[in-house]
N, C-alpha and C positions, 0 to 999 in steps of 0.2 A: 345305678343311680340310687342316692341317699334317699329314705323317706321320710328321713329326721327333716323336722322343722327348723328352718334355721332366725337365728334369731339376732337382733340389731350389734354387730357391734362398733364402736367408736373407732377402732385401728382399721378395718375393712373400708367404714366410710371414707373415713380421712384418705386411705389408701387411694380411691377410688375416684375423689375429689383432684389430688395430687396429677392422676392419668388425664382426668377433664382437661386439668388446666394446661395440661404438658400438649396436649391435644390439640388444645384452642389457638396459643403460640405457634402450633404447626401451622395449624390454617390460614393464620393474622401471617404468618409470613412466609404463604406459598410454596411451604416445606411437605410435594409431596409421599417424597421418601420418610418426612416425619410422622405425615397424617398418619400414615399407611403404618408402621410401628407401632400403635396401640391397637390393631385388630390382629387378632389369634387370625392364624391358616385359614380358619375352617369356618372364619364368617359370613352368615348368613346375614345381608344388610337388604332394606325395603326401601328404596329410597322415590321419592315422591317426581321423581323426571326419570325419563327413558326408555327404564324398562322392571317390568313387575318384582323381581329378585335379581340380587346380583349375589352367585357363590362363590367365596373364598375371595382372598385377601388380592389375591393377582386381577381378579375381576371391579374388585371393588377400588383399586388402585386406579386403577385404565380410567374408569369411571370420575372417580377425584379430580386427576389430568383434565379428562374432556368438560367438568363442575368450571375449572378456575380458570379453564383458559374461557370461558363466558365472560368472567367479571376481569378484564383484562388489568383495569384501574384500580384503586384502591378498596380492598374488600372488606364487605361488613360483614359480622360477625357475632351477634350480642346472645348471648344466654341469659334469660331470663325464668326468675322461679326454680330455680335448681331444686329438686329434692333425690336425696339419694338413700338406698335402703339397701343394707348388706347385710351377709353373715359372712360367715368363713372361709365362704370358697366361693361363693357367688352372689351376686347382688345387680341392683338396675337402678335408672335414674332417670328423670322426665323434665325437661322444661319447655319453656318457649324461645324459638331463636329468630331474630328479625337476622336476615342472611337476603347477601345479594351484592351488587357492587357498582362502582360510579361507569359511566359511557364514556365515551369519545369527547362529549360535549361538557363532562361536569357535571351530568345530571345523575341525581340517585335514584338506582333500581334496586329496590330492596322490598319484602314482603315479610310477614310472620309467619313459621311454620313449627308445627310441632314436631318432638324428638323424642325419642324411647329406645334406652340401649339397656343392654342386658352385660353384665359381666364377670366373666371365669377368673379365677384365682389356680394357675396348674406352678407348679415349680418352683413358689412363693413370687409369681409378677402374675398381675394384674392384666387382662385384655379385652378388648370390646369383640364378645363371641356373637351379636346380635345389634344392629343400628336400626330406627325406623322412622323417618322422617313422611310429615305428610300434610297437605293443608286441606282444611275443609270446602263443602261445595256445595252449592245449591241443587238440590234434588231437581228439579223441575229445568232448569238450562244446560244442567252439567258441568257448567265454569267453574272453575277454583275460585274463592274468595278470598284473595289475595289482598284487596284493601282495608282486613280486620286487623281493631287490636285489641291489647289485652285491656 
C-alpha cells in the first residue's frame, strides 16, 4: 500500500463520474448484470437492509436481485449532492439518494438514504471496491428516520 498522498485529479474524477452514471442507468433499468459490472470481485459493500456486510461481487449481486424485485413498479432512484474526490488509483464519492419504488396501487415508497463508495483504479478501469448505504435513527426508539429530507 502507497503512503503517498494522493491528490485531486480532473481525469480520475471525471473518470469516476462517467462509472456513477453508467451505474445509475443499470439501476433506472433493472440491469442487474449491469449493476453488478461496476463492483471489483472483492467488494466489501454495507448496505442499510438485511444483513451487516455483504463480501464480494457474487454476494452483493444476490442481494441487488432480492433490492429490485421489492420495488417491482417503476424505480426511484435520484442522487443528490454528488461530490467525488480522486487521485490516481483511488478515489470516493458521497451523496444523498431518495431510492425506493411505486406498489401495486400507484402509491410511492420511497425514502432518503445516504451513500459512501470508495473506488479502485487496477488495469486502467475503474470499480466500486467499497459501497455504504445507510439512513439515520432516533437513538431512543431505534426507528429509521425514513421521513427526512435534505
Amino acid at each position: 500500500m502507497s503512503t503517498a498522498t494522493a491528490s485531486a485529479t480532473p481525469s480520475s474524477e471525471a473518470d469516476i463520474r462517467a462509472l456513477i452514471d453508467s451505474w445509475i442507468k443499470s439501476v433506472h433499468a433493472q440491469d442487474v448484470a449491469g449493476i453488478a459490472s461496476h463492483y471489483a470481485p472483492d467488494i466489501l459493500a454495507f448496505d442499510a437492509i438485511m444483513q451487516l456486510q455483504f463480501k464480494g461481487r457474487e454476494a452483493y449481486t444476490k442481494h441487488w436481485e432480492a433490492c429490485l424485485a421489492m420495488c417491482p413498479g417503476p424505480g426511484i432512484f435520484e442522487m443528490h449532492d454528488l461530490r467525488i474526490t480522486a487521485g490516481e488509483d483511488v478515489g470516493f464519492a458521497h451523496c444523498l439518494n431518495r431510492c425506493g419504488g411505486t406498489d401495486e396501487s400507484g402509491e410511492e415508497k420511497a425514502s432518503w438514504m445516504r451513500m459512501t463508495a470508495g473506488y479502485r483504479k487496477s488495469n486502467g478501469k475503474w470499480t466500486v471496491v467499497h459501497e455504504h448505504w445507510s439512513a439515520p435513527f432516533d437513538m431512543e426508539s431505534g426507528k429509521a428516520l425514513f421521513d427526512l429530507k435534505p
